[in-house]
C-alpha positions in Angstrom: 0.0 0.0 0.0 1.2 3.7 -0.9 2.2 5.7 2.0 1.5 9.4 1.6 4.6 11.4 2.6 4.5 14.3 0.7 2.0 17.2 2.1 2.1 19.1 -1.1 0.9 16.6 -3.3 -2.0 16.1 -0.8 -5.8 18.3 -1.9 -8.1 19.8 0.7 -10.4 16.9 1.0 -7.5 14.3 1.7 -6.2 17.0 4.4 -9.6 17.0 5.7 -9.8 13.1 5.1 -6.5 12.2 7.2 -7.6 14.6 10.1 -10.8 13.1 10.7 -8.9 9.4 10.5 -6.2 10.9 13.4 -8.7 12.2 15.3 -10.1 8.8 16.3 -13.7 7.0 16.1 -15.4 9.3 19.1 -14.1 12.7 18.0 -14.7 12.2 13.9 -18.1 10.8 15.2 -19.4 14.1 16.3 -18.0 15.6 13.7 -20.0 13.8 11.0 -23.6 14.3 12.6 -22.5 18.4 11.6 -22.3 17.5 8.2 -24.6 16.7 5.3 -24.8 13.8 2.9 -22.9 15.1 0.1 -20.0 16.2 2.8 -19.9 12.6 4.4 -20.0 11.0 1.4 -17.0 12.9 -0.6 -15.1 12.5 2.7 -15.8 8.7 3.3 -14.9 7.6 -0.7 -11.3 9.5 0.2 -10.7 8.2 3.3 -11.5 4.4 2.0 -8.9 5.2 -1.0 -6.6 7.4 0.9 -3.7 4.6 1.8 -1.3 5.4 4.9 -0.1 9.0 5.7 3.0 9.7 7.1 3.4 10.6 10.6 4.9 13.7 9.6 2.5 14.3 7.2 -0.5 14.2 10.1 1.7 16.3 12.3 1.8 19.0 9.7 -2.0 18.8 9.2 -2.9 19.2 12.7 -0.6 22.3 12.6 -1.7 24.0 10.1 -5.4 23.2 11.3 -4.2 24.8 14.4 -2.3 28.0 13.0 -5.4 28.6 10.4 -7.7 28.4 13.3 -5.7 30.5 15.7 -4.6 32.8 13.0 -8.4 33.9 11.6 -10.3 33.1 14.5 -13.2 32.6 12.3 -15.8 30.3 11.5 -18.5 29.5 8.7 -22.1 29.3 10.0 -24.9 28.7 7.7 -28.8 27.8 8.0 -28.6 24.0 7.8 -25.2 24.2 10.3 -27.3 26.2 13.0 -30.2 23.9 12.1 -28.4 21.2 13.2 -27.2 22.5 16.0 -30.6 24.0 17.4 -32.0 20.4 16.8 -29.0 18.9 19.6 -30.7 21.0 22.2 -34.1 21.6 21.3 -37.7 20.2 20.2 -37.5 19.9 16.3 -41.0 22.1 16.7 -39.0 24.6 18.3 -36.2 24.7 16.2 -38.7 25.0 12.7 -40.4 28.1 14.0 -36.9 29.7 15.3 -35.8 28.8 11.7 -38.7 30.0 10.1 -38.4 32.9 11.3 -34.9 33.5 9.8 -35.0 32.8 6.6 -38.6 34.3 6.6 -38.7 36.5 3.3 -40.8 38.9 5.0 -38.7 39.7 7.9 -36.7 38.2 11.1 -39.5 38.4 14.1 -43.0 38.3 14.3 -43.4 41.7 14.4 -40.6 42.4 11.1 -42.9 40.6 9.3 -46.3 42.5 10.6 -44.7 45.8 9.3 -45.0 44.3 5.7 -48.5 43.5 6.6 -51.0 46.5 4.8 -52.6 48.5 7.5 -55.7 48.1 6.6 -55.3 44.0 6.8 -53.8 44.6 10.2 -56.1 47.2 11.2 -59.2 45.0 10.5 -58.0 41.8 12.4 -56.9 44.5 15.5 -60.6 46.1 15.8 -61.5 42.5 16.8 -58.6 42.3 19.8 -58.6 44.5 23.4 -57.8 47.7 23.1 -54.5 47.2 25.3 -53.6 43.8 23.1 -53.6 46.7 20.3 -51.9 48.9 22.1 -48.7 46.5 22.6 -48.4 45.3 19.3 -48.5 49.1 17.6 -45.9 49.9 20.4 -43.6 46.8 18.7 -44.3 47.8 15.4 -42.6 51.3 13.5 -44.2 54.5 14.2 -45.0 55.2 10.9 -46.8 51.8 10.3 -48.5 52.0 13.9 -49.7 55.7 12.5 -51.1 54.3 9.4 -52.7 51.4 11.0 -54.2 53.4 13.5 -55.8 55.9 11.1 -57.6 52.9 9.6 -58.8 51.9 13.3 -62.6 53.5 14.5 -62.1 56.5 15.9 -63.3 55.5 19.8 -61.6 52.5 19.5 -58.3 53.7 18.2 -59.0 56.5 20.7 -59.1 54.0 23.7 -55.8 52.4 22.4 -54.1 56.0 22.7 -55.2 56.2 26.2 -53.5 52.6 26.9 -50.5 53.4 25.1 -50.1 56.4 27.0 -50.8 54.6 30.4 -48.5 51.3 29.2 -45.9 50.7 31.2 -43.2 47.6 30.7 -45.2 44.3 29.3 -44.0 41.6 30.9 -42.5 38.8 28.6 -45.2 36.2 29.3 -47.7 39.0 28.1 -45.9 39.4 25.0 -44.7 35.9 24.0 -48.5 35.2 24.2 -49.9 37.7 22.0 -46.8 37.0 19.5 -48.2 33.2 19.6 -51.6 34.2 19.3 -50.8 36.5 15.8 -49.0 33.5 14.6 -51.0 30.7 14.6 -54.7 33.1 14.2 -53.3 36.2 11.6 -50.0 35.5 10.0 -50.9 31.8 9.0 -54.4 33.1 8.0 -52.9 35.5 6.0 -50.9 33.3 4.2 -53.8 30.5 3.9 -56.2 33.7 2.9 -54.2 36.6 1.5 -54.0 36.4 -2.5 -53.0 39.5 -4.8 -55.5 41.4 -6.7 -55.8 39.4 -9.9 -55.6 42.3 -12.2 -52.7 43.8 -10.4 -50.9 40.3 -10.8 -51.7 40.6 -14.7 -50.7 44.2 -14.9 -47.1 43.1 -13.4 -46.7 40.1 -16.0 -48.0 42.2 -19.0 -45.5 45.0 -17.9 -42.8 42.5 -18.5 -43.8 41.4 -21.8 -42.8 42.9 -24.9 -44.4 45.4 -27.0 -46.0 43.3 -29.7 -46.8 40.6 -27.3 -48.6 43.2 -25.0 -50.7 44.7 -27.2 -51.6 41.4 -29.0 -53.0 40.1 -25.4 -54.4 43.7 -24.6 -56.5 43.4 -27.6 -57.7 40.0 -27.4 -58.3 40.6 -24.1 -60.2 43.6 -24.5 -62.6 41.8 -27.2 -63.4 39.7 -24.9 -63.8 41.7 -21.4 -63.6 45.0 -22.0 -63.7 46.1 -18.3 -60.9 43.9 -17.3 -58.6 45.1 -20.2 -59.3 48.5 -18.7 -58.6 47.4 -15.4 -55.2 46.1 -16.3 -54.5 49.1 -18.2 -55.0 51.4 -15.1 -52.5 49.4 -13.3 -49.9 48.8 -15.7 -47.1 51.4 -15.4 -45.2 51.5 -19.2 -42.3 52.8 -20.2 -44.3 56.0 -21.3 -45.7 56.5 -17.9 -42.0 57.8 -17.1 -43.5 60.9 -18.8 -45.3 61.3 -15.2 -42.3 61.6 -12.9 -40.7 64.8 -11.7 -37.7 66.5 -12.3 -36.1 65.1 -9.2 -37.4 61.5 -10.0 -35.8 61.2 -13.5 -32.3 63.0 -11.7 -32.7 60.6 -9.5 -33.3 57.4 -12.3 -30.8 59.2 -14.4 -28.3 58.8 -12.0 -28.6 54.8 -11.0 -29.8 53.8 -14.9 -26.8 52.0 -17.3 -26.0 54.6 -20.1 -25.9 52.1 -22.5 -29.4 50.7 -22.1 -30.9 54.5 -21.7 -29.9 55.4 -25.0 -31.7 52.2 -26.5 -34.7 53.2 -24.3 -34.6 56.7 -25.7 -34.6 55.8 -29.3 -37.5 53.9 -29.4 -39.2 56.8 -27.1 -41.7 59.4 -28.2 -40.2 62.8 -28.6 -41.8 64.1 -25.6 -40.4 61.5 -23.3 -36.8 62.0 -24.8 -37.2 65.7 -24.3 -38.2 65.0 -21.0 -34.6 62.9 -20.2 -32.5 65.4 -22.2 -34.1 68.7 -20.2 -32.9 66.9 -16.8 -29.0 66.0 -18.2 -26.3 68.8 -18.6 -25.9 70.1 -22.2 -22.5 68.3 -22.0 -24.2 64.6 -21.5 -27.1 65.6 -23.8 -25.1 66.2 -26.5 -23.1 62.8 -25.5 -26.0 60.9 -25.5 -27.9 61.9 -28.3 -24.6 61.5 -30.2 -24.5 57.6 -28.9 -28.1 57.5 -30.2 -27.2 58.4 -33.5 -24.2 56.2 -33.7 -26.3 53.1 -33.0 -27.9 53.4 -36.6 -31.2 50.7 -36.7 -31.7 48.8 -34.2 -33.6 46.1 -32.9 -36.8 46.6 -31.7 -36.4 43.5 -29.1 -33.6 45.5 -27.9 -35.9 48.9 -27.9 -37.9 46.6 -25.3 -36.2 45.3 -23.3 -33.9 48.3 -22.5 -37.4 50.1 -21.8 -38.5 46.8 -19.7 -35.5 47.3 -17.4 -36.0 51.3 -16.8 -39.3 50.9 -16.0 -37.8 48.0 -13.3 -35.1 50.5 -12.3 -38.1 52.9 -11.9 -40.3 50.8 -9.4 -37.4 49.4 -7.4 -36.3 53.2 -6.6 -40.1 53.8 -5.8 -39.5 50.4 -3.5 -36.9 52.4 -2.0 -38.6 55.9 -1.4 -36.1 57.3 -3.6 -38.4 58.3 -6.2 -42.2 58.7 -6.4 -44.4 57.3 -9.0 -48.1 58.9 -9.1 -51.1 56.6 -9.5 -52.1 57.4 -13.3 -55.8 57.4 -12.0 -55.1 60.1 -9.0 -56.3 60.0 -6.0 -53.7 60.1 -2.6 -50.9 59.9 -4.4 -51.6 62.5 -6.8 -49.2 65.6 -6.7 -50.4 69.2 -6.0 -48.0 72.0 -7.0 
């Protein structure tokens, strides 16, 4: 049999393979129920074909194990790593909701993910509660939310949850850890059994992303056959033309974040009052550059026309996401500018 002497020759894995051989049965044990299938089985298939190593060879493993360790003083955590670590000390009930809540898309703790909750969702399952239940969970929420939710309250009941919140001194944990179990097993996993998107908003968001031809090929078939609903979908669509209904600051603002490259695409497929629109808000100097790039391009492609507009009304909404940049509702209403 081959007897490893050289350490250079040797690759991570067979490092890793040799240690877990020196450090005996018990030790490599415990070290195996922290790793997953793949990682036991790549390391068990090099062990079995790994021959003898030199003694000098596992002394200058374990060093450099030691001196990497004692050197960085860091370690690699993940989700399925802590998972299996919660599970060593705790109900596997336990650890799924403490896990849940992690990797929860919608935020880290119960009351993260009630602040993506819509106020008037939260507001009509709160009317229901006691007015000091409501009163804690606005305090654990962010002021601006707990404002909006309680404008959507009835006036002598949000009234008597002011009074409480005034009055409300510390809340004992017990108090709290029940009213966090009771919204979530009765209103989050409601929610998520219940809540469902606004069908025409969900079509408005995949029509936005089609392209042109496609669009209006569905937007006409669609209107032959339900006129109302092709009009709905309409209304909520926001297309690469609505840009014409931001303000100066908003198209700054989308100027300065958007890929020059794909704005002067946009742009020459755009109506002359849009392009106006960009060039008024740009220095002469990168007016000049970019209606120059524009001309350069020659024809071009109208799939290429689309998709560049595609991706600035994307830019658009995720800087509207972000507050940086408002977007007024094309039918008016609150969000409707006064100047």
């Amino acid at each position: 049999m081959r007897v490893r002497d050289d350490y250079r020759t040797m690759s991570g894995p067979e490092k890793a393979s040799a240690l877990m051989l020196a450090l005996g049965e018990e030790h490599a044990a415990k070290l195996f129920t922290l790793m997953d299938d793949d990682e036991i089985k790549e390391l068990s298939q090099i062990m079995s074909n790994l021959g003898t190593v030199s003694a000098p060879v596992i002394e200058r493993i374990f060093v450099d194990f030691a001196d990497q360790i004692s050197a960085t003083g860091s370690l690699v955590g993940s989700f399925d790593s802590t998972e299996r670590l919660l599970e060593k000390v705790l109900g596997k009930d336990r650890v799924k909701n403490i896990m849940e809540e992690i990797r929860g898309p919608a935020g880290r703790t119960m009351w993260d993910k009630l602040g993506n909750v819509h106020e008037s969702v939260l507001a009509n399952y709160l009317k229901n509660e006691y007015p000091q239940t409501v009163a804690v969970v606005l305090s654990k929420i962010k002021s601006e939310h707990a404002a909006r939710v309680l404008g959507q309250l009835p006036e002598a009941f949000a009234l008597e949850v002011i009074m409480r919140m005034l009055r409300m001194e510390a809340v004992q944990k017990e108090v709290l850890d029940d009213i966090e179990r009771t919204l979530r097993t009765e209103f989050m996993s409601n929610l998520a059994r219940t809540s469902r998107r606004d069908s025409h908003e969900m079509m408005a968001e995949i029509f936005n992303n089609l392209d042109r031809a496609t669009e209006n090929r569905f937007i006409s078939a669609l209107e032959e056959r339900n006129r109302d609903s092709a009009e709905k979908i309409k209304a909520l669509m926001f297309t690469f033309e609505d840009l014409n209904r931001l303000d100066p600051g908003a198209i700054q603002t989308l100027l300065r974040n958007v890929d020059k490259a794909k704005l002067a695409l946009a742009l020459k497929g755009a109506s002359e009052p849009l392009r106006d629109l960009f060039f008024a808000n740009m220095s002469a100097r990168a007016s000049k550059l970019l209606r120059e790039d524009m001309q350069a391009m020659g024809p071009v492609r109208l799939k290429d026309v689309d998709e560049s507009q595609v991706y600035m009304v994307s830019l658009a909404k995720e800087l509207a996401a972000k507050g940086e940049i408002l977007i007024a509702d094309k039918r008016g209403g609150e969000d409707e500018l006064i100047y």
